[in-house]
PDB file with one MODEL, atoms N, CA, C and O in Angstrom:
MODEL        1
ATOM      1  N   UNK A   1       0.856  -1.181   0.000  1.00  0.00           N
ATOM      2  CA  UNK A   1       0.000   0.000   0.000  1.00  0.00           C
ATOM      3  C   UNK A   1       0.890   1.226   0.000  1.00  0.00           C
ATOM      4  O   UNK A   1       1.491   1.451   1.051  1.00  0.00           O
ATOM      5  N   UNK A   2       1.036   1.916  -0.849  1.00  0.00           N
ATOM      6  CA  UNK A   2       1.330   3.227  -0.819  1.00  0.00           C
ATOM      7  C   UNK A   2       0.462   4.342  -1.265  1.00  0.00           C
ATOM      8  O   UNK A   2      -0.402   4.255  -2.138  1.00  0.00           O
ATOM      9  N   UNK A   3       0.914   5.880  -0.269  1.00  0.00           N
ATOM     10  CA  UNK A   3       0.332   7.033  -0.643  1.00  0.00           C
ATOM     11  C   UNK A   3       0.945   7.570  -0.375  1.00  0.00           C
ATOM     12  O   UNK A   3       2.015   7.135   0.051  1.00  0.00           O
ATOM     13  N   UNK A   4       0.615   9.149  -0.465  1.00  0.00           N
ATOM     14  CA  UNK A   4       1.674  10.285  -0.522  1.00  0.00           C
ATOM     15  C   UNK A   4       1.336  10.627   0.817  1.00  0.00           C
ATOM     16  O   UNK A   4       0.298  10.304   1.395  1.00  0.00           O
ATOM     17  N   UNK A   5       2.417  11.403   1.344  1.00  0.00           N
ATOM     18  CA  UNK A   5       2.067  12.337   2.624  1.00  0.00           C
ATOM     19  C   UNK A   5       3.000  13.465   2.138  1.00  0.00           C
ATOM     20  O   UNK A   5       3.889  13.387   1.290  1.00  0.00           O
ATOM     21  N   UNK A   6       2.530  14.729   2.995  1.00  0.00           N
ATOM     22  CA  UNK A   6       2.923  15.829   2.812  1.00  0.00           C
ATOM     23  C   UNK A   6       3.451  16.509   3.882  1.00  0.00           C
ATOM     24  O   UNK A   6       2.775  17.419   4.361  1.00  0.00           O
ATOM     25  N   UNK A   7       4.627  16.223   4.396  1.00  0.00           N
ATOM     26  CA  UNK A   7       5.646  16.548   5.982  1.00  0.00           C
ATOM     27  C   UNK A   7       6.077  18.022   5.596  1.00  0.00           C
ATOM     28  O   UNK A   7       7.073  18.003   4.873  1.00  0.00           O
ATOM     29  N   UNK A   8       5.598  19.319   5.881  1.00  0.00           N
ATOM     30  CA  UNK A   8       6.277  20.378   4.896  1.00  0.00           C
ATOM     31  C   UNK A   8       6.690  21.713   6.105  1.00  0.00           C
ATOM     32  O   UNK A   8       6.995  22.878   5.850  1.00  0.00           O
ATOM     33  N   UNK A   9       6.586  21.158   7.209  1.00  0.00           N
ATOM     34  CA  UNK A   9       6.668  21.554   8.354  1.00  0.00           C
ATOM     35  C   UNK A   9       7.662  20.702   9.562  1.00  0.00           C
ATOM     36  O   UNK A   9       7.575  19.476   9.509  1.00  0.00           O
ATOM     37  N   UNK A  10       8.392  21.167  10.406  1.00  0.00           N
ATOM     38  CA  UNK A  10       8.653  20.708  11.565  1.00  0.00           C
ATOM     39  C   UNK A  10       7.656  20.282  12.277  1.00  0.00           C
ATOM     40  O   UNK A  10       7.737  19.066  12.453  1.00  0.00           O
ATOM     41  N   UNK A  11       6.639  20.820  12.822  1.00  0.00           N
ATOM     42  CA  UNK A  11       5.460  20.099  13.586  1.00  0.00           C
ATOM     43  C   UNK A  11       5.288  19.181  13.089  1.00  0.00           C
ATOM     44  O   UNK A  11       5.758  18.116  13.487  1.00  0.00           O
ATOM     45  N   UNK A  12       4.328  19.346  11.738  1.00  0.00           N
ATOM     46  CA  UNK A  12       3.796  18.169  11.220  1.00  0.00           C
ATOM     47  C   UNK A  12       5.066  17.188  11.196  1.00  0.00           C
ATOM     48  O   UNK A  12       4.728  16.135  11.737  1.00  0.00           O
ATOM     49  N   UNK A  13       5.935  17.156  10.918  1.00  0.00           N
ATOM     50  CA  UNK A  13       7.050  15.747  10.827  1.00  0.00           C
ATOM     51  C   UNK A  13       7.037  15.190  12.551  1.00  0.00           C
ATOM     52  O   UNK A  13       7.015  14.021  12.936  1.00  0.00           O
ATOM     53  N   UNK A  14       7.057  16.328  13.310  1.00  0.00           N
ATOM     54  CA  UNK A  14       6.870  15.657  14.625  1.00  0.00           C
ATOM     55  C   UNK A  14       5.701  15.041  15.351  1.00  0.00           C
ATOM     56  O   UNK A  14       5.965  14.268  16.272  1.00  0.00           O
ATOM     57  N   UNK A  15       4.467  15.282  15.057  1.00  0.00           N
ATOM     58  CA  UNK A  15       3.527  14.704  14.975  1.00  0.00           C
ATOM     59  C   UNK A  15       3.758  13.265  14.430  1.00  0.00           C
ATOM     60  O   UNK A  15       3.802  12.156  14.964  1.00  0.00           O
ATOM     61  N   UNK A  16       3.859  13.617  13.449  1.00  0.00           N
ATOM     62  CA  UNK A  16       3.799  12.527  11.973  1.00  0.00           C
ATOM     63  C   UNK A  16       4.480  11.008  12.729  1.00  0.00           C
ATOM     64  O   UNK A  16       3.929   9.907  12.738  1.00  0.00           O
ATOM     65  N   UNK A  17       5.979  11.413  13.396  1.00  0.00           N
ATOM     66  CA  UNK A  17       6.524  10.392  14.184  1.00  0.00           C
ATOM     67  C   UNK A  17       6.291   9.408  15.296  1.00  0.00           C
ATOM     68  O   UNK A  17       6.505   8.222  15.545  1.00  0.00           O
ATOM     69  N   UNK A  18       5.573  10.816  16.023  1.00  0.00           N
ATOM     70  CA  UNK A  18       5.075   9.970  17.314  1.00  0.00           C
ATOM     71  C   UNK A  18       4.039   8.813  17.117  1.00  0.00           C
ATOM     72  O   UNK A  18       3.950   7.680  17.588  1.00  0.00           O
ATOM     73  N   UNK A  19       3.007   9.821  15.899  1.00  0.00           N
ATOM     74  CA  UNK A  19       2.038   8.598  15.662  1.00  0.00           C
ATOM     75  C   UNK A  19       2.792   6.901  14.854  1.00  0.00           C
ATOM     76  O   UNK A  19       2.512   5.743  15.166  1.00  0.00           O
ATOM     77  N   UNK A  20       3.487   7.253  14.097  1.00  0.00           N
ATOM     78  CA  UNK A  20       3.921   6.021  13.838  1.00  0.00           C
ATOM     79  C   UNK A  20       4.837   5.703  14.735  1.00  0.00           C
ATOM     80  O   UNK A  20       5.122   4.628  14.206  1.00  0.00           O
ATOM     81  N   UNK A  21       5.599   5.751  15.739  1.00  0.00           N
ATOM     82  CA  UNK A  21       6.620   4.796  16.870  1.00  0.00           C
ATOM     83  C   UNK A  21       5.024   4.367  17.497  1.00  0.00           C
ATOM     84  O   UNK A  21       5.226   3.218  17.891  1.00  0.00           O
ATOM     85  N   UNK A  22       4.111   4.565  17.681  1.00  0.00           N
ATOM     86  CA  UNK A  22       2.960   4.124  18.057  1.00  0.00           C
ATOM     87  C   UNK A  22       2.482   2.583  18.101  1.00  0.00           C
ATOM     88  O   UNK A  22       1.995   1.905  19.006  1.00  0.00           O
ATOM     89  N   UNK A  23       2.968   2.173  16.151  1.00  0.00           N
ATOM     90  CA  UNK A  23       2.306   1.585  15.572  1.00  0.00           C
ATOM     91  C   UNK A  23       3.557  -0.069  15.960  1.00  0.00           C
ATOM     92  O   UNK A  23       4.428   0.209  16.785  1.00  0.00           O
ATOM     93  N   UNK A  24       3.588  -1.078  15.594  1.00  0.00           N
ATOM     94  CA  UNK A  24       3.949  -2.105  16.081  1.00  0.00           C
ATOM     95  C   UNK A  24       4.800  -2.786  14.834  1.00  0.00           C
ATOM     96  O   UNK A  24       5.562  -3.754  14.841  1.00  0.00           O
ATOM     97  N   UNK A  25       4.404  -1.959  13.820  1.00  0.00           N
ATOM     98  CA  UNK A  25       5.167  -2.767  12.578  1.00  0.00           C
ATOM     99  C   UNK A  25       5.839  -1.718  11.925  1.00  0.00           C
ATOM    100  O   UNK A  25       5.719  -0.597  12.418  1.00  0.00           O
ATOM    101  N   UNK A  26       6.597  -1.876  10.806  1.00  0.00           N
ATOM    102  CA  UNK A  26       7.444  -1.125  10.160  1.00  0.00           C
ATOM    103  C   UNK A  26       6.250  -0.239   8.980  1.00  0.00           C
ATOM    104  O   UNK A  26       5.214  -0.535   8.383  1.00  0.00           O
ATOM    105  N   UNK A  27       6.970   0.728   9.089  1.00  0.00           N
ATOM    106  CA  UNK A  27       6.679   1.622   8.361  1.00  0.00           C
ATOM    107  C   UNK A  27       7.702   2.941   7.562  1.00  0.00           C
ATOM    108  O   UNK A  27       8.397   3.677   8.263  1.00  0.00           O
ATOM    109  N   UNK A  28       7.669   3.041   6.458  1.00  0.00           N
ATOM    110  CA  UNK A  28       8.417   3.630   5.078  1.00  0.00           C
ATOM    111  C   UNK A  28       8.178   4.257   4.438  1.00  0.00           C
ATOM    112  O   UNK A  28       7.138   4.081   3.804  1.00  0.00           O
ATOM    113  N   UNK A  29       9.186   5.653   4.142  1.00  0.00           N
ATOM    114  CA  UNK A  29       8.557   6.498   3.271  1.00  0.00           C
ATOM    115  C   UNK A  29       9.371   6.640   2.119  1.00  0.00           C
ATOM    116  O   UNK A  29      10.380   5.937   2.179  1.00  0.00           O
ATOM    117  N   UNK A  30       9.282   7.187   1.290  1.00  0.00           N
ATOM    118  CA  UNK A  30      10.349   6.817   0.134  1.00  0.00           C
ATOM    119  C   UNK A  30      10.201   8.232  -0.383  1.00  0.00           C
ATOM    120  O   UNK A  30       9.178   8.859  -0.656  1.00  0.00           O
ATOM    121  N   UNK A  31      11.600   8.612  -0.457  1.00  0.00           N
ATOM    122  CA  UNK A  31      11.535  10.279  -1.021  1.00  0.00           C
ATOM    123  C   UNK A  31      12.237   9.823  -2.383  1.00  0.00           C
ATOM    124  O   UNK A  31      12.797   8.741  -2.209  1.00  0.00           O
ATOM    125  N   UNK A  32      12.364  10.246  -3.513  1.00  0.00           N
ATOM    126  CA  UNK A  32      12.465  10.515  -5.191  1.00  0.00           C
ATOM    127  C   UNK A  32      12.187   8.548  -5.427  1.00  0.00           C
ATOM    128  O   UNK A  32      11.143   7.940  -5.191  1.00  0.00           O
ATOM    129  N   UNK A  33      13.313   8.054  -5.873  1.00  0.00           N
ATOM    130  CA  UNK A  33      13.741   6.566  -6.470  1.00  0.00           C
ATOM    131  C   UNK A  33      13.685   5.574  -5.302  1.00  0.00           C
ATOM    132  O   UNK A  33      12.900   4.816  -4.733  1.00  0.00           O
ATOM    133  N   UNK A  34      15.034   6.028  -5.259  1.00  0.00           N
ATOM    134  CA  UNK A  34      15.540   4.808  -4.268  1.00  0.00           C
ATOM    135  C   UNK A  34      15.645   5.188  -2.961  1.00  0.00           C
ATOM    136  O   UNK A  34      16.345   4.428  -2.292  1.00  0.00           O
ATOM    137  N   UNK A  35      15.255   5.959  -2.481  1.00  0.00           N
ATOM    138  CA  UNK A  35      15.697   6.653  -1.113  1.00  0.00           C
ATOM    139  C   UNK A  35      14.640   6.058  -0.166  1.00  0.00           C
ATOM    140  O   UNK A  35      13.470   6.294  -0.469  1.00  0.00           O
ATOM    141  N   UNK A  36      14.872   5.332   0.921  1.00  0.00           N
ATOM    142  CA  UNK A  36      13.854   4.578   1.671  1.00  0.00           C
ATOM    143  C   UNK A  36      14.039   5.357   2.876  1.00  0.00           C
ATOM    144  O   UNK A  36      15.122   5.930   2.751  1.00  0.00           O
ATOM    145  N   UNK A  37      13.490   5.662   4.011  1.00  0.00           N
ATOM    146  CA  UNK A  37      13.322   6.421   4.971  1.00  0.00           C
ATOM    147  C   UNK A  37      13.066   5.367   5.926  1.00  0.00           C
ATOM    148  O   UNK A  37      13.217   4.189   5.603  1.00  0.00           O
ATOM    149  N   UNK A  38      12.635   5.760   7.244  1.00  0.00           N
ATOM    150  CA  UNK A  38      12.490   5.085   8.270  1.00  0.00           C
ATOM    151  C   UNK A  38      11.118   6.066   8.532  1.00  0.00           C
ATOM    152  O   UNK A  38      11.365   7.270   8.599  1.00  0.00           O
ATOM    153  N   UNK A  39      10.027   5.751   8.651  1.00  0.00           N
ATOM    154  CA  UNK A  39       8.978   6.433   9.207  1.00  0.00           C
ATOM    155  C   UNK A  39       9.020   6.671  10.484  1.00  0.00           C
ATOM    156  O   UNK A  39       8.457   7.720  10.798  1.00  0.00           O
ATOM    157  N   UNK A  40       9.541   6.002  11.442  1.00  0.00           N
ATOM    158  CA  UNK A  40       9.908   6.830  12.620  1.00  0.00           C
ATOM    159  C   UNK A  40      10.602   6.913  13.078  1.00  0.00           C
ATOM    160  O   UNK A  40      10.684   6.459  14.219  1.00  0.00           O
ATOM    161  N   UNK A  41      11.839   7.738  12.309  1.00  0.00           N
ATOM    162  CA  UNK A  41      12.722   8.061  12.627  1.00  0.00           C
ATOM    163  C   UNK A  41      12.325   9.873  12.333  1.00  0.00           C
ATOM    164  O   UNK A  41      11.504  10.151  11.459  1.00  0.00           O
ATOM    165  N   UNK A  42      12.874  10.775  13.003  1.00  0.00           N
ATOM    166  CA  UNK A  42      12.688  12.178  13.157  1.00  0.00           C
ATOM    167  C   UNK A  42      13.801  12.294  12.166  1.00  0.00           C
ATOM    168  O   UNK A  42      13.631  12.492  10.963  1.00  0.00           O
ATOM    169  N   UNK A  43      14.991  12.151  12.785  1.00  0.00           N
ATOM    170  CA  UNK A  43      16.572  12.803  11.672  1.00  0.00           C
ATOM    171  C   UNK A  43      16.517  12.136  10.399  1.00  0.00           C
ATOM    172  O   UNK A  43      17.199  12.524   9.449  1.00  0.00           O
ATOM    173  N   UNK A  44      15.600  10.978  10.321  1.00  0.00           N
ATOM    174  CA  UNK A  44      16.373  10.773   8.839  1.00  0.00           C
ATOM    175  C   UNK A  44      14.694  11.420   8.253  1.00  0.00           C
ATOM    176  O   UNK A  44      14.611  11.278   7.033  1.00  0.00           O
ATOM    177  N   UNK A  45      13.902  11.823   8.639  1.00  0.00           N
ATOM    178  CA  UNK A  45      12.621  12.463   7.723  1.00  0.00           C
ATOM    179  C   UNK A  45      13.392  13.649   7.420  1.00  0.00           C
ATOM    180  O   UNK A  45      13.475  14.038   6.255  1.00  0.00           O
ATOM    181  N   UNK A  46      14.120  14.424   8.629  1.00  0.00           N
ATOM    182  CA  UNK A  46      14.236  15.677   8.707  1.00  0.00           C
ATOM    183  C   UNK A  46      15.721  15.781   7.317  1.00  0.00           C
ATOM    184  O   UNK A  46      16.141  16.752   6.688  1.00  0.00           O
ATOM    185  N   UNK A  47      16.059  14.593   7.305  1.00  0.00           N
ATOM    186  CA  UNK A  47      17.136  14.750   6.728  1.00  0.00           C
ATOM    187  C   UNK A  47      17.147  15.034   5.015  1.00  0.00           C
ATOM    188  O   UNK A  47      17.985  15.691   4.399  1.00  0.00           O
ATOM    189  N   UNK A  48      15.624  14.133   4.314  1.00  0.00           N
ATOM    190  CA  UNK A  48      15.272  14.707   2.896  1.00  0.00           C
ATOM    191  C   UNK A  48      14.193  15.878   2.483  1.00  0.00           C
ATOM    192  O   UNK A  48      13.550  16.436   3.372  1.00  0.00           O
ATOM    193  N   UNK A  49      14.056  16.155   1.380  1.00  0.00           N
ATOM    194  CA  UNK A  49      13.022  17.314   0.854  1.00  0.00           C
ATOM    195  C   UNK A  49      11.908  17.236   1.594  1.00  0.00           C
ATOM    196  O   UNK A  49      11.015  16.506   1.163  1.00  0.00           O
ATOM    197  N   UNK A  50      11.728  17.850   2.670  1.00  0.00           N
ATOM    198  CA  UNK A  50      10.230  17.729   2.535  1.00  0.00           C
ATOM    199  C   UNK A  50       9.182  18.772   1.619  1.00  0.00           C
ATOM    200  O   UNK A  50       7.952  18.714   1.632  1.00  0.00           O
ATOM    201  N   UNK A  51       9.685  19.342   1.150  1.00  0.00           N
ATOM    202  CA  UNK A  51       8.642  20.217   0.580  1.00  0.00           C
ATOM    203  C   UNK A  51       7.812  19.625  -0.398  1.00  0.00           C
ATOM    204  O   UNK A  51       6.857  20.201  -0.919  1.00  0.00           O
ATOM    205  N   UNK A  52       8.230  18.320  -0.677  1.00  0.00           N
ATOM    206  CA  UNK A  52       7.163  17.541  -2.109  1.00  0.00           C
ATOM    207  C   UNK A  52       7.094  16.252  -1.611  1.00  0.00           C
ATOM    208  O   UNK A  52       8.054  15.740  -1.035  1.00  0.00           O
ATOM    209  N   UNK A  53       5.949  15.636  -1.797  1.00  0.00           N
ATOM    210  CA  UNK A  53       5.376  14.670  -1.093  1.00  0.00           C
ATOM    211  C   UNK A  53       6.350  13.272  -1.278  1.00  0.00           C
ATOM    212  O   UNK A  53       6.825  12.716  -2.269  1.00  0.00           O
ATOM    213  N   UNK A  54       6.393  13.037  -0.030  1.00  0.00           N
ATOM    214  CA  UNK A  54       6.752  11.721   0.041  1.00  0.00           C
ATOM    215  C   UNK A  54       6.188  10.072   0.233  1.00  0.00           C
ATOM    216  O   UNK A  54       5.823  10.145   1.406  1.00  0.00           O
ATOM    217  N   UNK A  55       5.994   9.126  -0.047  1.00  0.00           N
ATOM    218  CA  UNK A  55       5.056   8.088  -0.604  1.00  0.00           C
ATOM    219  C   UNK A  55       5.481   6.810   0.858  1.00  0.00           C
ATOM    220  O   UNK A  55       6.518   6.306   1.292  1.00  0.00           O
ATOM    221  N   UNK A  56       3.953   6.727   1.207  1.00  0.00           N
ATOM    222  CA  UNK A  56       4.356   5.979   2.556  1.00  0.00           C
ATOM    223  C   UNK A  56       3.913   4.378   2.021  1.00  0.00           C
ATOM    224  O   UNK A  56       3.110   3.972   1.181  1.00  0.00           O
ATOM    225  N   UNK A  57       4.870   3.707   2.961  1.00  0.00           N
ATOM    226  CA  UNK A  57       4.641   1.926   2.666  1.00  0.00           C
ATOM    227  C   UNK A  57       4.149   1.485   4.099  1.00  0.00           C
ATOM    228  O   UNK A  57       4.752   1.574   5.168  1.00  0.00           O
ATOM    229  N   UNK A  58       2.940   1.007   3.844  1.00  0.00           N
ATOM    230  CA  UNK A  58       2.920   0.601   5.448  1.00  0.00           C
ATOM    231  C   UNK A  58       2.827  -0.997   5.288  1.00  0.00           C
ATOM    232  O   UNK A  58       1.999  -1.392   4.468  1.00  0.00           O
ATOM    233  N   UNK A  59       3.609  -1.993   6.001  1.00  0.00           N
ATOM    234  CA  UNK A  59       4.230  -3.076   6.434  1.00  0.00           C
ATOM    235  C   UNK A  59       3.258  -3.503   7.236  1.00  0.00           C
ATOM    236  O   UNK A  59       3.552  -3.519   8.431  1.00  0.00           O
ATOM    237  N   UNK A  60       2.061  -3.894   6.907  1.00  0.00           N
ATOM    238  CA  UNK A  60       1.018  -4.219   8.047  1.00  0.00           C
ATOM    239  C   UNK A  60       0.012  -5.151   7.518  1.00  0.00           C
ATOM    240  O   UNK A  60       0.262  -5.323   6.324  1.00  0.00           O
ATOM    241  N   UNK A  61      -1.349  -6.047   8.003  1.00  0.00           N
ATOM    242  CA  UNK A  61      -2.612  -5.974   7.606  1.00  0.00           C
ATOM    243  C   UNK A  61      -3.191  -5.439   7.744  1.00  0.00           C
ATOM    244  O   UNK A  61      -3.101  -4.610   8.650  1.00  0.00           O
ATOM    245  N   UNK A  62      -4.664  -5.565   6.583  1.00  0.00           N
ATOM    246  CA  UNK A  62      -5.700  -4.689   5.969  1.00  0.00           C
ATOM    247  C   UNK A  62      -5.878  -3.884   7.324  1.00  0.00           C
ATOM    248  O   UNK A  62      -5.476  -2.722   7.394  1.00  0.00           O
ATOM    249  N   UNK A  63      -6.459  -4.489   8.353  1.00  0.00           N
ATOM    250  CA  UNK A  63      -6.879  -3.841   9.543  1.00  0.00           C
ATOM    251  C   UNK A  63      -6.249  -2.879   9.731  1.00  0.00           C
ATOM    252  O   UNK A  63      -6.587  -1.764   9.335  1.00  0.00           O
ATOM    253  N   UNK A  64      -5.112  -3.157  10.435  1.00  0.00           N
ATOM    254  CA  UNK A  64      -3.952  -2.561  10.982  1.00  0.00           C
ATOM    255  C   UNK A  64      -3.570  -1.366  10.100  1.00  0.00           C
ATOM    256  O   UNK A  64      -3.325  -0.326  10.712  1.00  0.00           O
ATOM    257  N   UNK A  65      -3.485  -1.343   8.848  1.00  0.00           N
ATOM    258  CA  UNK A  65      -2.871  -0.651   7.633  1.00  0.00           C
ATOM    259  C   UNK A  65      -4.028   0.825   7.548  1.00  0.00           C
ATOM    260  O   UNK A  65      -3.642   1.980   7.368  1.00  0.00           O
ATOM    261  N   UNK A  66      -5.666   0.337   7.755  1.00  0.00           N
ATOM    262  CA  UNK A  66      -6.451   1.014   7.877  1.00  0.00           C
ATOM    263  C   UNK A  66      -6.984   1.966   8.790  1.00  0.00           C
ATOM    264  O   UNK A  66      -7.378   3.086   8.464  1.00  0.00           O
ATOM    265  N   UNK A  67      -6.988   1.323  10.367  1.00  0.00           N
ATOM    266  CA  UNK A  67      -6.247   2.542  11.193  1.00  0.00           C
ATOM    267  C   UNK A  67      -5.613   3.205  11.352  1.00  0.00           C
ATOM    268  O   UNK A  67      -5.946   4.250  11.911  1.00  0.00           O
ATOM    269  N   UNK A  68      -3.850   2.886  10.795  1.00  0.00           N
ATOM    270  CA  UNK A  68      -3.482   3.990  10.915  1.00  0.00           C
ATOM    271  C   UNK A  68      -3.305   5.026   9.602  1.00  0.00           C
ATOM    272  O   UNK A  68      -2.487   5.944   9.553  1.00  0.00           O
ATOM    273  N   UNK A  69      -4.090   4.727   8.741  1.00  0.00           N
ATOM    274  CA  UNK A  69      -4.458   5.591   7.372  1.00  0.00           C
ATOM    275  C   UNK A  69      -5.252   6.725   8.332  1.00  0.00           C
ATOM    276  O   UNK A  69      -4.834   7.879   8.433  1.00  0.00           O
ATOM    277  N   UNK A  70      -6.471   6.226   9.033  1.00  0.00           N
ATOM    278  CA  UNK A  70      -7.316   7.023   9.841  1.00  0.00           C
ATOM    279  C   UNK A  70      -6.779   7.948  10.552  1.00  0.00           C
ATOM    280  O   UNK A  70      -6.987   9.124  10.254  1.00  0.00           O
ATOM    281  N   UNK A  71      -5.901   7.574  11.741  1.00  0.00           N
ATOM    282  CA  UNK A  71      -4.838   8.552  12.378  1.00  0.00           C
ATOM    283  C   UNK A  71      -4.011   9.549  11.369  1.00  0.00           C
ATOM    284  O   UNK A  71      -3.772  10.622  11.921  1.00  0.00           O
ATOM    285  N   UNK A  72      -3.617   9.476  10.299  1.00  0.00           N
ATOM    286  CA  UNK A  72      -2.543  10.259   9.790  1.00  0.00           C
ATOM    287  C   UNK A  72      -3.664  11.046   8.233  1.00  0.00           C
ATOM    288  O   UNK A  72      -3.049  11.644   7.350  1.00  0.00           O
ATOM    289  N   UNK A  73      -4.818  10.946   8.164  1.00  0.00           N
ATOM    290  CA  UNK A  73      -5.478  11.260   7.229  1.00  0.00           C
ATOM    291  C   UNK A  73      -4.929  12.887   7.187  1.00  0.00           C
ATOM    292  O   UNK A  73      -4.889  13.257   6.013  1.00  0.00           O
ATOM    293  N   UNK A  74      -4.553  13.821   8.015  1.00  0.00           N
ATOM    294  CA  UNK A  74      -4.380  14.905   7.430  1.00  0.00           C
ATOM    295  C   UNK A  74      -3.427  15.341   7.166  1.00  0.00           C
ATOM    296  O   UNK A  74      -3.080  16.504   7.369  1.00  0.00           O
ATOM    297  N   UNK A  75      -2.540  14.097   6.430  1.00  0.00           N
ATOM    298  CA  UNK A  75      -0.834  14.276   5.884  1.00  0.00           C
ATOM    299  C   UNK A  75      -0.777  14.171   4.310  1.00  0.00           C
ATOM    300  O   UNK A  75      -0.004  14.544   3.427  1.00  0.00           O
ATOM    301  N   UNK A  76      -2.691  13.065   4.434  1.00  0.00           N
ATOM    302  CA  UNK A  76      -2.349  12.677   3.245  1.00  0.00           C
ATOM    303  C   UNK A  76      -2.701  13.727   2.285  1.00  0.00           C
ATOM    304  O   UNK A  76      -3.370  14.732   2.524  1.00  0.00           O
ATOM    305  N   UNK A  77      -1.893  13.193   0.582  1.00  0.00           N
ATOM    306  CA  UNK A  77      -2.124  14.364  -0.352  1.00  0.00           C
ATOM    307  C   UNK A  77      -2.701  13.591  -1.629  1.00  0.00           C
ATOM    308  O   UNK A  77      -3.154  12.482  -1.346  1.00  0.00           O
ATOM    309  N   UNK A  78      -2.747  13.817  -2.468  1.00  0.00           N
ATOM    310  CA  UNK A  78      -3.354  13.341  -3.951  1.00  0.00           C
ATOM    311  C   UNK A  78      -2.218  13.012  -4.490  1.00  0.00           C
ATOM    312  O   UNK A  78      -2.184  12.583  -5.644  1.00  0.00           O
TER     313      UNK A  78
ENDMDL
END
């Protein structure tokens, strides 16, 4: 499952973290190609572009994958 999120702020990236160290399984964001991120990690979000959306992988089931879509709905972008 991937979608975009839009981290274009310090808050929002700090938010963004806490809710996923939350979560119990891995979770990934992928900035341009090949660049894989750690979703909760703070320094390495803080460390690429955020100004253009970055594409999240969540490592979970349907369930699981769907809550926390719910929690983070106002990151997501088109």
């Amino acid at each position: 499952m991937g979608v975009n999120v839009l981290l274009d702020s310090v808050e929002k990236i700090k938010e963004f973290v806490e809710i996923t160290r939350a979560q119990n399984y891995d979770i990934d964001l992928i900035s341009g190609r090949n660049t894989y991120l750690d979703a909760k990690s703070l320094l390495g979000i803080m460390s690429c572009d955020c100004k253009k959306p970055l594409t999240l992988v969540i490592h979970a089931d349907e369930e699981e994958a769907d809550d926390f879509m719910e929690s983070i709905e106002k990151y997501v972008v088109a």
